[in-house]
C-alpha positions in Angstrom: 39.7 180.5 0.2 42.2 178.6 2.4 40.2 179.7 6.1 38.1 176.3 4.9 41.7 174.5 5.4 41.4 171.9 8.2 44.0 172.6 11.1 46.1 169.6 10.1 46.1 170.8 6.4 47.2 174.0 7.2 50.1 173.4 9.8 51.0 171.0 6.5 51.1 173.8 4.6 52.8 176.2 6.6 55.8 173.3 7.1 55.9 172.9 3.4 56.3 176.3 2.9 58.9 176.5 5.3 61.3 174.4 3.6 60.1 176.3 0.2 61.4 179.5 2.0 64.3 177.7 2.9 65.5 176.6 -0.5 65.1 180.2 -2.2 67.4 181.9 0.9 69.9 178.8 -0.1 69.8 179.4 -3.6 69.0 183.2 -3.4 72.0 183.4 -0.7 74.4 181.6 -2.8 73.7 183.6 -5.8 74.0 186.9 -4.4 77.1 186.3 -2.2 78.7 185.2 -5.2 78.1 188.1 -7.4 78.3 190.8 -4.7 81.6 189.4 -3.7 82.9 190.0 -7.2 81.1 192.7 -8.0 81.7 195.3 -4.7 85.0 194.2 -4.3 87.0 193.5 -0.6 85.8 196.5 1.4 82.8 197.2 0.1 81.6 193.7 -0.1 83.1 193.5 4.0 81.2 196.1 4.9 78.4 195.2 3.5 78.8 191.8 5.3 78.6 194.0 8.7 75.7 195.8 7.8 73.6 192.7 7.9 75.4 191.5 10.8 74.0 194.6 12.2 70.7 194.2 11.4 70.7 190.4 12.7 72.0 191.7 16.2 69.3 194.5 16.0 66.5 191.0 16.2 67.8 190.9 19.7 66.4 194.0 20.7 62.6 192.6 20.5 62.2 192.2 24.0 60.2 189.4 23.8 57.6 191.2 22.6 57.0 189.0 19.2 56.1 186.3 21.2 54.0 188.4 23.3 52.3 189.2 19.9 52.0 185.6 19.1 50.7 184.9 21.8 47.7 187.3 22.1 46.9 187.2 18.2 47.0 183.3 18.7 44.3 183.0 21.9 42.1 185.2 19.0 41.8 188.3 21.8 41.1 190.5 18.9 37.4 188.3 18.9 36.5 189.3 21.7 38.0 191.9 22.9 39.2 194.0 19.6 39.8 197.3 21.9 41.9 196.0 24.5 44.1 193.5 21.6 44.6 196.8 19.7 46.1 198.6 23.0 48.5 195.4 23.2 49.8 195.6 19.5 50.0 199.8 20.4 52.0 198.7 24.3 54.2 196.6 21.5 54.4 199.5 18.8 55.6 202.0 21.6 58.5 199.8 22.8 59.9 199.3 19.3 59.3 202.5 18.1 61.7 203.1 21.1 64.1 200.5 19.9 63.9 202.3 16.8 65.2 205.6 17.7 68.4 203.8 19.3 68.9 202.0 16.0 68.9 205.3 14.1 71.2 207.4 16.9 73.6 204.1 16.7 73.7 204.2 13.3 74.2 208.2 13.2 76.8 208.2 15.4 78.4 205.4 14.2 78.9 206.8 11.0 81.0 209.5 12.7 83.5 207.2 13.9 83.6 204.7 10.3 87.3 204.9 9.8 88.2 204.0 13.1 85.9 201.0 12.8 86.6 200.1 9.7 90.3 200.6 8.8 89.0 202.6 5.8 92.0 205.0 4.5 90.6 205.5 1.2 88.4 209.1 1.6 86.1 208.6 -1.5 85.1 204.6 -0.2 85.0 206.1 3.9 82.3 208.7 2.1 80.4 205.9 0.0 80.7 203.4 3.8 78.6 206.3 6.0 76.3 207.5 3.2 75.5 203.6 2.9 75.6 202.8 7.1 73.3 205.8 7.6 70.6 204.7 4.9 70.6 201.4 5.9 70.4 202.3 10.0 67.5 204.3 9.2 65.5 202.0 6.9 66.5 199.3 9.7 65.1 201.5 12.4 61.9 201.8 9.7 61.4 198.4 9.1 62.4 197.0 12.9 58.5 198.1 14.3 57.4 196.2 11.4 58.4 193.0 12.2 55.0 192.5 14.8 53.2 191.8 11.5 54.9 189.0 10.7 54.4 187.6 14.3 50.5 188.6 14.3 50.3 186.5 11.3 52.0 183.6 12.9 49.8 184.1 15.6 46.9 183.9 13.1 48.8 180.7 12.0 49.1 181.7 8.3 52.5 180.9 8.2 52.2 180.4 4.3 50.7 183.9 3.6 54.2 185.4 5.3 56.2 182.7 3.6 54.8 183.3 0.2 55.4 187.3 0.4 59.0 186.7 1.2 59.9 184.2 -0.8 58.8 187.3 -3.8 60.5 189.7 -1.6 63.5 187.2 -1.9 63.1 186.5 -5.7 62.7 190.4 -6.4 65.8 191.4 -4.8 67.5 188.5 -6.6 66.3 189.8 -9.8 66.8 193.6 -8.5 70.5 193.4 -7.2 71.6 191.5 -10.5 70.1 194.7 -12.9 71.6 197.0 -10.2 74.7 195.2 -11.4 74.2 194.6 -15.0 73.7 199.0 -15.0 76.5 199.4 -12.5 74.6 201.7 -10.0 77.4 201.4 -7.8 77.3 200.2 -4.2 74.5 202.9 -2.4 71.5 201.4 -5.1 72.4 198.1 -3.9 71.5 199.2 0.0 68.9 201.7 -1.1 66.9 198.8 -3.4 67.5 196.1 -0.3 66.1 198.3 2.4 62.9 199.4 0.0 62.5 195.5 -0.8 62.3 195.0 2.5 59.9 197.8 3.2 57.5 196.9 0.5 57.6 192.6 1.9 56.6 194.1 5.6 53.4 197.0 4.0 52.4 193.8 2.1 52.0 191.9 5.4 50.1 195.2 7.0 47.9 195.0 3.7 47.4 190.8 5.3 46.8 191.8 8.4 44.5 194.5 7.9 42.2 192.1 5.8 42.5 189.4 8.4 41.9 191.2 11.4 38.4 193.5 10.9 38.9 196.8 13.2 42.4 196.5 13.7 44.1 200.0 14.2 47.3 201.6 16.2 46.1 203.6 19.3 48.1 206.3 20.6 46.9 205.7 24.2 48.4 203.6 27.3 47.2 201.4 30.0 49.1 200.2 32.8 47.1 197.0 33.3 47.9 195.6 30.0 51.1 196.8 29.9 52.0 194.5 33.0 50.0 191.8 31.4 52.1 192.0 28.4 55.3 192.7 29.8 54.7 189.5 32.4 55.3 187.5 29.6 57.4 189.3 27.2 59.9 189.3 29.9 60.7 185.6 30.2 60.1 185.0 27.2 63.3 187.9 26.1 65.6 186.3 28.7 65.0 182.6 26.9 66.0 184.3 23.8 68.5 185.5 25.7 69.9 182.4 27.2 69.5 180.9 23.6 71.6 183.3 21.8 74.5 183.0 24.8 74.1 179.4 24.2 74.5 179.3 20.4 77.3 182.5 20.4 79.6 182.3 23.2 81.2 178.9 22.4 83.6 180.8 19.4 84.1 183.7 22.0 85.7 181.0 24.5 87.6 179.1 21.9 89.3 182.3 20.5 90.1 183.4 23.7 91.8 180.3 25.3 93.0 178.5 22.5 93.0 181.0 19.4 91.3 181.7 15.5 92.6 178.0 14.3 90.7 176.4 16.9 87.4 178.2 15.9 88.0 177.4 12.1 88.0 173.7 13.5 84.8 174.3 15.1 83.2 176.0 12.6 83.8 173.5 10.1 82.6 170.6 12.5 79.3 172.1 13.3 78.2 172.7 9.8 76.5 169.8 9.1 74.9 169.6 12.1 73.7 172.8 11.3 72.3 171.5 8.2 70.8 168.3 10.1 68.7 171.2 12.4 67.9 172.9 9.5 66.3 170.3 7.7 64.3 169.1 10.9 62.6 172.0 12.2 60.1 173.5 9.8 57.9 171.8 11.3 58.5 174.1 15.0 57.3 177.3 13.7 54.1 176.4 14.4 54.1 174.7 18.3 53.8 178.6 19.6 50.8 179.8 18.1 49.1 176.4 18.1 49.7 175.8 21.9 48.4 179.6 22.6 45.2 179.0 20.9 44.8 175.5 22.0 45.0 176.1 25.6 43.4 178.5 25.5 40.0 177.4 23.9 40.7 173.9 26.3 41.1 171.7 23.4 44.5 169.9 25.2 43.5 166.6 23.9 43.6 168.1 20.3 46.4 169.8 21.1 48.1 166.5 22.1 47.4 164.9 18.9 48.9 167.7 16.8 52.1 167.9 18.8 52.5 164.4 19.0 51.9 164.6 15.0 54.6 167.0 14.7 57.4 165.5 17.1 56.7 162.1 15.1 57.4 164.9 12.3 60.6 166.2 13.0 62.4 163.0 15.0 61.8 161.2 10.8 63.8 163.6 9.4 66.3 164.3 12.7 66.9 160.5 12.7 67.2 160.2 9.4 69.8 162.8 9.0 71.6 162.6 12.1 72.4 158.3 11.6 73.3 159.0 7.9 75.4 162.1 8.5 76.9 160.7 11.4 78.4 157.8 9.7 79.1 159.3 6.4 80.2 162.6 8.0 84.2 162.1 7.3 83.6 161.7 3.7 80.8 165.0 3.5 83.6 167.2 5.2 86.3 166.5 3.3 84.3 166.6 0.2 82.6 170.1 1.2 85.3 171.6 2.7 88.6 169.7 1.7 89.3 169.0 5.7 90.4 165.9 6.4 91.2 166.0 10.5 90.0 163.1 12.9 88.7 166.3 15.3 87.0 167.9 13.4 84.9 164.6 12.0 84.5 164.1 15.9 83.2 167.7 16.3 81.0 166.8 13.8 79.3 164.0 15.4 79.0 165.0 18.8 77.1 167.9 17.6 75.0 166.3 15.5 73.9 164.2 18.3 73.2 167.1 20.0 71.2 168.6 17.2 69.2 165.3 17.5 68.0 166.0 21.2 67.6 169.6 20.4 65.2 168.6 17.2 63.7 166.1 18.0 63.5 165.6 21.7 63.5 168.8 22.8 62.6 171.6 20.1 58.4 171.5 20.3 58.2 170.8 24.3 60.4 173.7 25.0 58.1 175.7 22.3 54.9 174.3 23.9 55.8 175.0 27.7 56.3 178.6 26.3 52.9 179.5 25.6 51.4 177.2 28.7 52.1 179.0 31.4 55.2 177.4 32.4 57.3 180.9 30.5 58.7 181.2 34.1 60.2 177.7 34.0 61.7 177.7 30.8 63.4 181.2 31.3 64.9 180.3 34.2 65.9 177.1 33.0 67.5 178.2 29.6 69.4 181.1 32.1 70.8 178.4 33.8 71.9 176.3 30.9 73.8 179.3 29.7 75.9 179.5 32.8 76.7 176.1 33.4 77.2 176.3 29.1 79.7 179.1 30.1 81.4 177.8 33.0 82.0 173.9 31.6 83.1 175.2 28.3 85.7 177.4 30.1 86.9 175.2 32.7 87.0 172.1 30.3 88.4 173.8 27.3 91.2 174.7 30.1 91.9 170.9 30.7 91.3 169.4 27.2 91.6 171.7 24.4 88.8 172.2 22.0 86.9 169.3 22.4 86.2 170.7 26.1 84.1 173.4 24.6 82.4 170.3 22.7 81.6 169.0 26.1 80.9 172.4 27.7 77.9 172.6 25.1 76.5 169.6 25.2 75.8 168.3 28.2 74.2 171.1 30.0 71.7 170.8 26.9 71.3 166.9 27.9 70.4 167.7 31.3 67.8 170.5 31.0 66.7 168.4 28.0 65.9 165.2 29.9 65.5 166.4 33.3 63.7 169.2 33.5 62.2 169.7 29.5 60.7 166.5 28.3 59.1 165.4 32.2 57.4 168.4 32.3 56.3 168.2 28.8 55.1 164.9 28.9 53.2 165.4 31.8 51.5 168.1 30.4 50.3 166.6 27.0 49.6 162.7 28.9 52.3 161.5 26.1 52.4 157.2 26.8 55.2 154.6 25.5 53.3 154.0 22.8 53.5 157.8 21.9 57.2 157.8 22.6 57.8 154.6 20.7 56.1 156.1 17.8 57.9 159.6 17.8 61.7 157.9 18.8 61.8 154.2 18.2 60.2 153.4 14.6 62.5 156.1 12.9 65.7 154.6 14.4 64.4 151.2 13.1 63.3 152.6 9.9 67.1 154.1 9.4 68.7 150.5 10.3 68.8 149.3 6.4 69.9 152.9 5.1 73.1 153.3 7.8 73.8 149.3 6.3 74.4 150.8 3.4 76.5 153.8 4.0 78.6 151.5 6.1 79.0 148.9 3.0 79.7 152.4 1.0 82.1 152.9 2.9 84.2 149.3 3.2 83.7 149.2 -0.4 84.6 152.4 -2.1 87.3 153.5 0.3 88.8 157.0 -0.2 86.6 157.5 -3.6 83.2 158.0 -1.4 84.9 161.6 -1.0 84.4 162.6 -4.3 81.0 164.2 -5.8 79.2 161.2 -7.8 79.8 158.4 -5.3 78.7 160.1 -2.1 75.7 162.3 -3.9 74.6 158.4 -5.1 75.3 157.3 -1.7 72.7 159.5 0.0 70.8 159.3 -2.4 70.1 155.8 -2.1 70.0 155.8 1.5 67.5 158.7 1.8 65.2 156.7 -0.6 65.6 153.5 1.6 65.2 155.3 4.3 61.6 156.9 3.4 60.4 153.1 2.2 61.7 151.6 5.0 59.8 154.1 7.3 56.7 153.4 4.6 56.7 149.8 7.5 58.1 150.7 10.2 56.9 154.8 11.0 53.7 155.0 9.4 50.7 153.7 11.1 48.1 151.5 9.4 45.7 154.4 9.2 48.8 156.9 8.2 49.0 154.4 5.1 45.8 153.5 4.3 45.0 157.9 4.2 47.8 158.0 2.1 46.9 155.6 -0.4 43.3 156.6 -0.5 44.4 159.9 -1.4 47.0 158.3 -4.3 43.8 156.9 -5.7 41.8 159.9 -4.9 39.4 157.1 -3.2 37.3 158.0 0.6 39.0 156.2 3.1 36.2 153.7 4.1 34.6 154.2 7.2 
């Protein structure tokens, strides 16, 4: 049914579902944290915490090998060559399976050592922790291999079909941890029903894969040739990951270090909405990687082009839109969300949400294109490097200025790889003009002119009250709807509108 979806309709699709997914974690994760939190109690509820802190550091162990997958499931190998794409996904099988056992010996031997760890005294709860650390370990170990089908079907670019089996998965265990409550199963049935959850979302992806891939099957076997071939890639692409993760992580590390915990509570607060602000622009992303592999691959760079140009236009609308409103209305949201009220922190705030800007808009689907066009190399060594200058600055600055050096230390490493070295490169590559660029950076920022008129008028005119819930919800609200008419003129192009109202009046568009 939906392989007769256009490309353009389905990389819509897949973006929609992405923010559908993104609302059920948001409501599922608000939901659950609440009740576990009263339900488990302090220590189980902490540990429980660490468990999934656990699993999220486990993700790092990939090895580059899911974009490896996405990579080789995305250039269709397994068309025309279904023997040598199974010994790939087997290469990729092997090394997790490896991965795997280190999970389960970490989690064993942790176990061993809980009270240590833990600050546990209590012998019936330190019994209930390793009983729970060793189940979930195992089933992590379990389900860690597993996690190639979801990249083969991004590589298949049936981002919905993923999206729609976790968002059940999600809803299930929404459902499933509140009767574990309502019976009071205890603490173990909550781990034991999340880990088979889990299981069940990834054998329904297998069952996906299976039907979408005719003579797919794991081969016990190994080939030297293909294992370079894969590993060539899945190299550079691990140490961008790499880089990334040192880049997003390490700026808390420094400020607790130099300056102390107060400082990172500071932080933390001021990079929340930012964090918001990149969540609501990059749906859109997932799909560069698999599009650019099977683009460039079958030649079509002109399409490809178009389709990345489509979603950069994409993704700078919403980045621009909530960047300029955020930005000025950002004093009132933080001390309305979190009761701050600090002149730092609102600075924080804004500096990083310009930098989410560059990273969403400017720099998000170049950096995911040059990936998967041969230029892997490039951007591993590049993101490397913007880690240790990341690193060094924030150090050295944070030394001089306090906090905000960290700010600093961030931020402009990411504007010079971002400018210098990303977008030239990118724009080379895909021929973008000024007229592209003007459409993907200079109508939004037009568009947003009359909405950040009104915030500021907001402002002048409701003083301190814009704080509270009513004022500042109505506030957005009315920008936000500005903001979309207002980019009805100046965003859209003249066929964007003319597609859009024939499909309103469910009329051809004429030829």
């Amino acid at each position: 049914m939906f392989k007769s979806l256009s490309l353009p309709k389905l990389l819509a699709l897949n973006t929609v579902s992405n923010y559908a997914v993104m609302i059920v974690r948001v409501f599922q994760g608000v939901l659950i944290t609440r009740w576990l939190y009263h339900y488990l109690g302090d220590d189980y509820y902490g540990f429980w915490s660490i468990l999934w802190a656990f699993f999220t550091y486990m993700i790092v162990f990939n090895l580059g090998f899911g974009a490896a997958t996405q990579k080789y499931t995305a250039e269709n190998l397994f068309k025309r060559d279904i023997d040598k794409y199974n010994r790939v996904i087997s290469i990729v099988l092997g090394f997790y399976l490896s991965v795997s056992a280190v999970i389960s010996a970490i989690a064993v031997t942790a176990s061993f050592f809980l009270p240590s760890w833990t600050g546990l005294q209590d012998p019936e709860k330190i019994s209930v922790c390793q009983t729970a650390l060793i189940i979930f370990g195992l089933g992590t170990a379990l389900l860690f291999p597993m996690s190639m089908f979801t990249a083969i079907l991004m590589g298949l670019k049936y981002i919905y079909l993923k999206n729609a089996a976790l968002i059940g998965a999600r809803i299930s265990e929404l459902i499933g941890i509140f009767l574990i409550m309502y019976f009071d199963l205890g603490f173990i049935a909550i781990v034991v029903f999340s880990v088979s959850i889990n299981l069940l979302f990834d054998i329904l992806l297998i069952i996906m894969v299976k039907r979408e891939i005719p003579g797919f099957k794991l081969m016990p076997s190994f080939n030297m040739q293909t294992m370079r071939e894969v590993c060539n890639f899945s190299l550079f692409a691990y140490l961008t990951s790499i880089g990334n993760m040192i880049i997003a992580k390490t700026d808390r590390f420094v400020l607790s270090a130099i300056i102390g915990l107060p400082a990172v509570s500071s932080y933390q607060i001021g990079t929340r909405i930012p964090d918001l602000s990149q969540t609501l622009a990059t749906p859109f992303q997932e799909n560069v990687m698999p599009l650019s592999a099977n683009l460039i691959h079958t030649g079509d760079t002109r399409r490809l082009s178009s389709l990345l140009l489509s979603g950069m236009r994409f993704s700078s609308f919403i980045s621009v839109g909530t960047t300029v409103l955020f930005f000025i209305l950002s004093g009132e949201i933080i001390r309305f969300m979190f009761d701050a009220n600090s002149a730092e922190i609102t600075l924080i705030c804004r500096i990083f949400l310009i930098s989410e800007f560059v990273n969403c808009a400017v720099r998000g689907v170049p950096a995911r294109y040059l990936l998967m066009s041969g230029k892997h190399k490039m951007i591993a060594y590049t993101t490397l490097a913007e880690a240790v200058m990341n690193i060094s600055l924030s150090i050295f600055l944070c030394l001089k200025i306090g906090i905000m050096g960290v700010v600093w230390g961030t931020i402009i490493p990411s504007l010079i790889v971002t400018f210098l070295i990303i977008m030239p490169s990118s724009i080379r590559s895909l021929k973008f003009t000024a007229v592209d660029l003007s459409l993907i950076f200079v109508k939004p920022f037009l568009a947003v002119a009359l909405p950040a008129a009104m915030c500021l008028l907001a402002q002048h005119w409701l003083g301190e009250t814009l704080s509270q819930f009513f004022p500042l919800a109505a506030t957005c609200a009315a920008a936000g709807s500005v903001y979309i008419a207002t980019s009805w003129i100046f965003v859209l192009t003249k066929n964007e509108r003319e597609m859009i109202l024939s499909k309103i009046r469910k009329t051809p568009i004429p030829a």
